[in-house]
N, C-alpha and C positions, 0 to 999 in steps of 0.2 A: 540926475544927469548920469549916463550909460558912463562904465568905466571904459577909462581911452584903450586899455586891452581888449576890451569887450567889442567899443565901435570899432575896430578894424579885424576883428574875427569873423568870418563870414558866418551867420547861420540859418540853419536846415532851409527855412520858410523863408526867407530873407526877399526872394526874388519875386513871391506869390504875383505881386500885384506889377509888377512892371513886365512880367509875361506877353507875349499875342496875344490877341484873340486868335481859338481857331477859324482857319479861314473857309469860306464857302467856293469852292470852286469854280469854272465859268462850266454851263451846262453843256456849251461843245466839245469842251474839253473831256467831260467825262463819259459822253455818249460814246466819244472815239476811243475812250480806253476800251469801253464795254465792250463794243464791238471788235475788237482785235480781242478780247478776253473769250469771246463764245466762239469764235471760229473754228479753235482744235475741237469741237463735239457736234458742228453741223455738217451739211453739204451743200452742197452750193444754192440747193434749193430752199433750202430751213434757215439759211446766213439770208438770203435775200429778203424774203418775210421780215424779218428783224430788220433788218436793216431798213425797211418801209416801216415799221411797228416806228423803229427807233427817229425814223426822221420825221413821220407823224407826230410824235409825243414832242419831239427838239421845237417843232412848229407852233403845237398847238398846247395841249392843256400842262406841257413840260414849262413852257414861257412862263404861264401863271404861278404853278409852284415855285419857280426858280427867284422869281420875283419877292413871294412871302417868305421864302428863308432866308432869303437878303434881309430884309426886313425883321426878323427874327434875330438873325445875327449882330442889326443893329444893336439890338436891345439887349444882348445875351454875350458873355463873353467867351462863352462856348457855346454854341448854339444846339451841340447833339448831347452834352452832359445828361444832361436829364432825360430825355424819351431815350437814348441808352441804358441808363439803370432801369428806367420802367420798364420800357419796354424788351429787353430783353432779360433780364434778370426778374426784376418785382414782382412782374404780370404774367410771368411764366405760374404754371399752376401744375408743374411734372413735381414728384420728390427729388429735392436737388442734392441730397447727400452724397451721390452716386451721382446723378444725372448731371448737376452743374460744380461743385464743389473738383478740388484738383488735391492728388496726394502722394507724400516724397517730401518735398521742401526737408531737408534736414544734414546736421553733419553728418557726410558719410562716413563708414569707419574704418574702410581695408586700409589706412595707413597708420592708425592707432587701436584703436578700439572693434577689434573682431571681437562676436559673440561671446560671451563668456557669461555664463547660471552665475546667480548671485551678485550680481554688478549693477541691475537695475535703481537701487536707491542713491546708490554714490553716483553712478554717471548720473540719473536725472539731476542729483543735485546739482554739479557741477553743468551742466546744460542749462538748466535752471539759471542760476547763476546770470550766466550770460545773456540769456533772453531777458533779465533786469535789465546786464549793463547797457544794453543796446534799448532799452525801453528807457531808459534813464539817459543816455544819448539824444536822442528823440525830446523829450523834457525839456532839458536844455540848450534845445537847437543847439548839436556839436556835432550832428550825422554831415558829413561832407555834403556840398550839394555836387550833384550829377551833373556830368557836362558833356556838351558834344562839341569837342573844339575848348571852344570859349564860351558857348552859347550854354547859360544857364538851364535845365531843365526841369517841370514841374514836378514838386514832391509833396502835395499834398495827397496822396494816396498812402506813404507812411502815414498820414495822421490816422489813416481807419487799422492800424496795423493791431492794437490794442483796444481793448475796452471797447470792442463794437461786436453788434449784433446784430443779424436779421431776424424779426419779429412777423409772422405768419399773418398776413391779413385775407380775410374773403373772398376777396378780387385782385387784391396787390399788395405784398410784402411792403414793408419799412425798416429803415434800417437807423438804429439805437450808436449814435458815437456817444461816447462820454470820457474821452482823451481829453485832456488841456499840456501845454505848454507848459513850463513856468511860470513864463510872462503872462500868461492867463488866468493861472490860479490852481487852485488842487486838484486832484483827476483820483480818479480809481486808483489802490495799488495793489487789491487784493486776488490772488490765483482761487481759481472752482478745481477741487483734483477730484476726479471720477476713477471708482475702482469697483469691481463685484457690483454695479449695478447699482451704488450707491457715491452720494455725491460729499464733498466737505469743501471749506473754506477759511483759508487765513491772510492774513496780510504782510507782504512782503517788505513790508519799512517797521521799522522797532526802533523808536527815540529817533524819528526822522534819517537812519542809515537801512540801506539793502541789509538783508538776511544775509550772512554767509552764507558758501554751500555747505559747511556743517548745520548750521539750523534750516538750512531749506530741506537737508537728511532727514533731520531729526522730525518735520513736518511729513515728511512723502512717508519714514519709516512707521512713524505713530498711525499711519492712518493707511498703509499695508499691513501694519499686525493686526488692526481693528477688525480689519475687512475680510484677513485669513482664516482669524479664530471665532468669527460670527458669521449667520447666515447673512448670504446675497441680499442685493436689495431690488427694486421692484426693476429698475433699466430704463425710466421716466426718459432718458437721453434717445429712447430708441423712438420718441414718436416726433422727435424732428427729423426722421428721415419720411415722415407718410408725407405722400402728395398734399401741397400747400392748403387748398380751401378745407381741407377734413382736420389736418394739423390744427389752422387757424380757428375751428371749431371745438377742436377739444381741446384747445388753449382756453377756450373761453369757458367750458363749463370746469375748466380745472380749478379757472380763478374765480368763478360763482363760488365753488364748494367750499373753500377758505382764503381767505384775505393771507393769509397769513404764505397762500400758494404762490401770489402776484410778489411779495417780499423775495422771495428763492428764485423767482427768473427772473428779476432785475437784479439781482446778488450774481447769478449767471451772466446774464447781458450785459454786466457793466465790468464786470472781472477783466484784469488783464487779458488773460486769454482760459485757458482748458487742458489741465495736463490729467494725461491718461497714465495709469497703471495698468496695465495690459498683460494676463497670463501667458499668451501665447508668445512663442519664441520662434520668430522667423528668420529663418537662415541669408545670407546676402555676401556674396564672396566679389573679387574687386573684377570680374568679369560678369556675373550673373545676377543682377537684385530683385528679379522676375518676384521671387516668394513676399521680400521684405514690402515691395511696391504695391503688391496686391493687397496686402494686410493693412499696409494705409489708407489705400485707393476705397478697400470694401469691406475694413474689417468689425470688429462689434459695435453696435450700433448705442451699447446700451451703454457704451464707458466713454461716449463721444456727445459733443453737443453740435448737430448737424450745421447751427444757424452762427457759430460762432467766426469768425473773422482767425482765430487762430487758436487749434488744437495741436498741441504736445501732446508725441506719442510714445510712451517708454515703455519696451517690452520685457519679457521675464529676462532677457538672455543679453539683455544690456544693449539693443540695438535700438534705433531710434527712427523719428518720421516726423510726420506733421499731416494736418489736413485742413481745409481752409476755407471757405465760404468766396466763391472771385465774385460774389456781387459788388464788394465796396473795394476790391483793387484786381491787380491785375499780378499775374503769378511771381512778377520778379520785385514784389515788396516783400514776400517769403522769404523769394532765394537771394537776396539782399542781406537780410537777417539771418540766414542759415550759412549762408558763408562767412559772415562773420565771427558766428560760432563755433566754425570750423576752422576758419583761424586762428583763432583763441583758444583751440583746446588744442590744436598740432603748435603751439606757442610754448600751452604751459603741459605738453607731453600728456595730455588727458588727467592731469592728477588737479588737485585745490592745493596749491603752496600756502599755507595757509601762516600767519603770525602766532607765536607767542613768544612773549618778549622779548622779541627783536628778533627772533633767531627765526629761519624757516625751517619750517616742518610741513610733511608730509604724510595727512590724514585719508588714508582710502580706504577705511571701513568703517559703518559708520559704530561697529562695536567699538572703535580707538572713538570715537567721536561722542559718544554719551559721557556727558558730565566732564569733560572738555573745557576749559577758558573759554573755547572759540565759542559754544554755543552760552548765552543769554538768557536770562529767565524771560524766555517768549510765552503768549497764551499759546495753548495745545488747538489746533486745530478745529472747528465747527462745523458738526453736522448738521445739513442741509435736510430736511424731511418731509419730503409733501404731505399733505393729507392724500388720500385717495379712498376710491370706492370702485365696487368690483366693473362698474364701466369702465373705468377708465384703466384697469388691472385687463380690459380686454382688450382695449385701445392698443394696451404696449402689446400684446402677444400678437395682434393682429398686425401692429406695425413691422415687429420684430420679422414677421412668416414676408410681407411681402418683402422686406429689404435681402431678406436671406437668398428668396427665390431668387431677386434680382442680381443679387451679386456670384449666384452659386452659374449665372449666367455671364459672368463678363471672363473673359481670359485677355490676360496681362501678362507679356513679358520686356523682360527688361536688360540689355545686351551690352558687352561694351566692345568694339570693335580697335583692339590694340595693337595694329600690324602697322600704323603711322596714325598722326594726328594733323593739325594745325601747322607745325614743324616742319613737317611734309608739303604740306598744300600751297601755306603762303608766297616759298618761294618761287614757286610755278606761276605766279601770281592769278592765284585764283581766290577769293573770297571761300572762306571754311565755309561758311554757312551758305550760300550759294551750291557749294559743293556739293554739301549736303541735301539738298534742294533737290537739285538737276540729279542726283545719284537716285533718289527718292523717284522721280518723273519713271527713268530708267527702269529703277525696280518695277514699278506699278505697269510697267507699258510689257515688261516681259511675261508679267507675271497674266495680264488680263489682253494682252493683243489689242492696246485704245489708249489714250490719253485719259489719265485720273484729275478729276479736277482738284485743285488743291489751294487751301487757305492757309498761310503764314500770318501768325502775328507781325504786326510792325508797330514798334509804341512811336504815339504822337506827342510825347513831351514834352516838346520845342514851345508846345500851345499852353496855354492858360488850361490844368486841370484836363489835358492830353491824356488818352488812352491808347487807344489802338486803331491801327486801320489795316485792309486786307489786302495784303500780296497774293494774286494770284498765278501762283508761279508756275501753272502749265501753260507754257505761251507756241505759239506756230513754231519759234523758232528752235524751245526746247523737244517740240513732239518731232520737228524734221531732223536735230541728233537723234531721238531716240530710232526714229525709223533707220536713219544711217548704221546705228548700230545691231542691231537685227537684221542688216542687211547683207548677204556676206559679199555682194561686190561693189561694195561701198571702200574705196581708198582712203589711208589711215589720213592720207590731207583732209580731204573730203569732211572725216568725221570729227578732226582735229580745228576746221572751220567752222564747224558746223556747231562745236561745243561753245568754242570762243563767240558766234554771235549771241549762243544762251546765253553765257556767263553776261555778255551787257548788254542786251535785254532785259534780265534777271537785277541787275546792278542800277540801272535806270529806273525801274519799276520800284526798288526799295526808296530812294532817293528821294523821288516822286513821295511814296506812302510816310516816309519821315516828316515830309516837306510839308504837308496838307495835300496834297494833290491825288492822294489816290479816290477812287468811284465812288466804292462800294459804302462806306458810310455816309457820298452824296448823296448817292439815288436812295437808302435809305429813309435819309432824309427827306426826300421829295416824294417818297411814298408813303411815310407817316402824316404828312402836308397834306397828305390827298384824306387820308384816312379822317384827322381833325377836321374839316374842312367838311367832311360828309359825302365826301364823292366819289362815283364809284373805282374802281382797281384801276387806276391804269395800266392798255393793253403791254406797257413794258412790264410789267410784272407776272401779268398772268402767261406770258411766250412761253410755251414749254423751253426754251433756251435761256430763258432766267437762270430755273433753278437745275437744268440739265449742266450746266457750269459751273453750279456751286451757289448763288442767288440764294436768301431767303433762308442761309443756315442749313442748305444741299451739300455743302463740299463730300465730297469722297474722301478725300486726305484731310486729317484736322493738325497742324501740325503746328509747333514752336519752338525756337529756340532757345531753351534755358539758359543761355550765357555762356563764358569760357570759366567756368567755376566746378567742383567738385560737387555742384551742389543738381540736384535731379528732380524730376517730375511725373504725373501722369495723369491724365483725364479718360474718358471716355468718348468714341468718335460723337463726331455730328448727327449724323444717320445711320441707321439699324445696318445697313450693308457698306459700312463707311469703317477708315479706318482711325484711329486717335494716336499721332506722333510727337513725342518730346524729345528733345535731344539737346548733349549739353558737349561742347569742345573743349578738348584740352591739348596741347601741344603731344602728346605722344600716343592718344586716344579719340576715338567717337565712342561717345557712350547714348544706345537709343533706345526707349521706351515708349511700347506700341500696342497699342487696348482694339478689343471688338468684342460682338458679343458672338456668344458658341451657337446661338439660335441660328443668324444666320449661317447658311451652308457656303456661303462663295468669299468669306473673308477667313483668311487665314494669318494670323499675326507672327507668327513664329517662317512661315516661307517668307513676310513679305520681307522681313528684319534679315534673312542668311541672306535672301537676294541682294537685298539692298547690300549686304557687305560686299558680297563678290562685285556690286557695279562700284565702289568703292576703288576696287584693286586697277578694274579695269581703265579707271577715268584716270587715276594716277600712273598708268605706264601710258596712257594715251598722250600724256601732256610732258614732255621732258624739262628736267629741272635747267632753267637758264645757265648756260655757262660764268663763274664767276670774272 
């Protein structure tokens, strides 16, 4: 019988099963969205085709789909769960290290922890640390659940936070949990640390209690001195970055060649997570993290495990990161877990207060920390060793050459825009993130003379096992401000009207996409129906005005909001001529990070970011602060 403390303390999972189902939308409803979504990029002639396209398909073979995802949804209590992971994640067959994978997630440091040589083993530890306690929260359902309002929201996407892995298949990736609960039984406790190319492992519980962060030192230092005074190791970490079916290939003759090779990636795959020792020392100051962001976004490939759900990234110089696999969640289970670490270290002043009897003390090297009370006669750490043979010594050099190319191609910077924040915005009453948004549209419209088409996250939580749905926030009404604004005999009314019907356009639209109601994972869904089903494209898909709007994984903008957290992000765009924006709010700041690659000639990330500040300045004297 559950103790009476216990049944009235809420936890984590608690809600799973009394969630919604997500809902299926009615098919008029989302055709009418579409078509107000394609309008800012046609003409009157290209909107009317569509518009016959669209009422053709509402008529005819739209009825019958809309029919079998009903039907689907009967049966399913998310009906898009799964051809999501498949089919956008699984059955993708690009190298997703770079390509799908997102990097940042981590505490930032400009308010404790600037760079500092020699700092790398004591901060890992003490990061370390915390990524226990918060995986040990998790455990024992004690993680707060998420709420909007009062309305409970779905948290099973923490469960893939640990001890998960995507596993390379032929045709279609799988993905490896081996988390439990408590209440379910024992789980993995053990970290994979990759350093020089070589891999070790130990286990983070000794006599059923977390490691200190003096013995988690004593674990990263033993196996940095290892790795400094012996030669490199082979960089086996670098062939989960090759494109999926070749990976999934030379997984398999890895694990012909010795049994003993299949033991070492399930010792990886089931590990809590991936912590890196990482030589390089990238600089990141509390306006610029451009250097630090790229280093996680595209940095060695060979001290990372591309397929892992959650790599720890600790540099020479004591700064820090993460990188993360978003098949099995979606970016704000990171930055969930990174803010927490980041409050926990601006908590306890970045130091380990550590016990001995009774009294606290303050251990910040780990030379004060060898032979220590605090540390325990733990086992020394275990090297991980593949067999190999010289194919597969070509595999990594061959992996290593295309990821280098790929990444010696992406430019990343990362801005923090500190002249107002949220502070500023909200009593104007305008939504930060909105704000942000329609300042974005702006930037893109001055910079290209067009409307950019643009996809926002919006998480569907509210649902049983919710993801995401797409805001598409270039809408008629944000392209007639931005025209007003490049217009010079446009009247401050005028444009001051003209913002305010964006902002609730824009405000309706998210509501909508929170709600279940946004399109674009309907007709998703009504085109994978088509596709099972054996039939051919329907003509709403193949309209050049699909993916002229963003359709099919086209946006021009790829953008997200990280939260009002200290805590940051980046990906890489949708499309080769497209751009990739994160951005995180804070009351006294915009902080944004924005990818492309340097191949193409017509994006520029570094003009779109200064423009975008100055529409910034201009949207805030546009709007006067209410009188109190």
């Amino acid at each position: 019988m559950a103790n009476p403390s216990e049944a009235t303390e809420e936890r984590t999972f608690q809600y799973q099963d009394s969630l919604p189902p997500l809902p299926v939308p009615s098919l008029e409803e989302s055709l009418r969205k579409y078509l107000e979504s394609v309008k800012p990029f046609l003409n009157q002639e290209e909107y009317q085709r569509t518009l016959n396209i669209s009422k053709d398909f509402e008529d005819g073979i739209g009825k019958e789909l809309q029919q079998k995802l009903e039907e689907r949804a009967r049966t399913k209590r998310n009906w898009l769960e799964e051809w999501w992971l498949n089919a956008v994640y699984l059955e993708s067959r690009v190298a997703s290290q770079i390509n799908v994978n997102y990097g940042g997630p981590a505490p930032y440091i400009e308010h404790y922890w600037p760079a500092q040589k020699g700092t790398q083993i004591e901060r890992g530890a003490i990061a370390l640390w915390y990524i226990l306690k918060f995986w040990d929260l998790l455990r024992k359902e004690k993680l707060p659940v998420h709420k909007s309002g009062n309305m409970p929201m779905d948290m099973d996407q923490f469960r893939m936070l640990f001890s998960t892995c995507k596993v390379p298949g032929i045709t279609r990736d799988s993905i490896s949990n081996y988390f439990k609960t408590e209440r379910e039984g024992s789980s993995p406790s053990h970290f994979v640390v990759m350093c020089r190319g070589r891999q070790f492992t130990f286990d983070a519980l000794h006599e059923g209690s977390l490691l200190t962060p003096p013995e988690l030192g004593r674990q990263l230092d033993y196996i940095h001195k290892k790795c400094h005074n012996e030669p490199p190791g082979p960089g086996v970490g670098a062939l989960t970055s090759e494109e999926r079916t070749r990976w999934a290939k030379i997984r398999e003759y890895l694990i012909s060649l010795d049994p003993k090779n299949l033991t070492i990636l399930e010792n990886i795959q089931s590990s809590l997570g991936v912590v890196a020792l990482d030589d390089a020392s990238p600089h990141g100051t509390a306006e610029d993290y451009s250097e630090i962001s790229l280093a996680l976004l595209a940095g060695d490939p060979t001290i990372r495990w591309g397929d892992k759900s959650y790599n720890c990234l600790t540099f020479a110089n004591g700064t820090f990161g993460s990188n993360s696999d978003h098949a099995p969640f979606d970016a704000m289970v990171t930055v969930i877990m990174c803010y927490y670490i980041d409050q926990e270290l601006v908590k306890s002043e970045g130091k380990w207060k550590g016990t001995v009897e009774g009294d606290q003390v303050y251990l910040n090297r780990i030379c004060k920390i060898q032979g220590s009370p605090e540390v325990r006669d733990i086992p020394l750490p275990e090297e991980l060793v593949f067999t190999l043979d010289e194919k597969l010594h070509s595999d990594i050099r061959q992996a290593k050459d295309q990821y280098f190319q790929q990444a010696a191609d992406l430019q990343l910077i990362t801005y923090a825009f500190t002249s107002f924040g949220k502070a500023h915005v909200k009593p104007k009453k305008m939504h930060p993130d909105v704000f942000v948004q329609l300042a974005l549209q702006l930037a893109f419209y001055k910079l290209y003379g067009r409307p950019g088409s643009c996809y926002e996250t919006i998480t569907t939580r509210l649902f049983y096992h919710g993801r995401t749905e797409t805001l598409r926030s270039c809408t008629m009404e944000a392209v007639a401000w931005c025209q007003s604004m490049i217009n010079p005999s446009s009247s401050l009314k005028e444009r001051q009207q003209l913002l305010l019907r964006a902002f609730v356009k824009n405000n309706k639209l998210m509501k909508d996409c929170q709600n279940g109601k946004g399109f674009d994972r309907h007709l998703f869904g009504l085109q994978l129906i088509a596709k099972e089903e054996g039939l051919p494209t329907p003509e709403l898909f193949s309209d050049p005005a699909f993916s002229k709007s963003g359709g099919g994984g086209n946006f021009v903008l790829s953008t997200s909001l990280l939260g009002y957290t200290t805590v940051l992000g980046a990906a890489v765009p949708m499309i080769h001529d497209g751009y990739g924006v994160f951005y995180r709010i804070r009351d006294d700041r915009f902080v944004v990070s924005c990818t492309a690659w340097k191949s193409c000639a017509t994006t520029d990330p570094e003009k779109l970011v200064k423009t975008l500040f100055q529409t910034f300045h201009e949207m805030a004297e546009l709007v006067p602060t209410p009188a109190q």
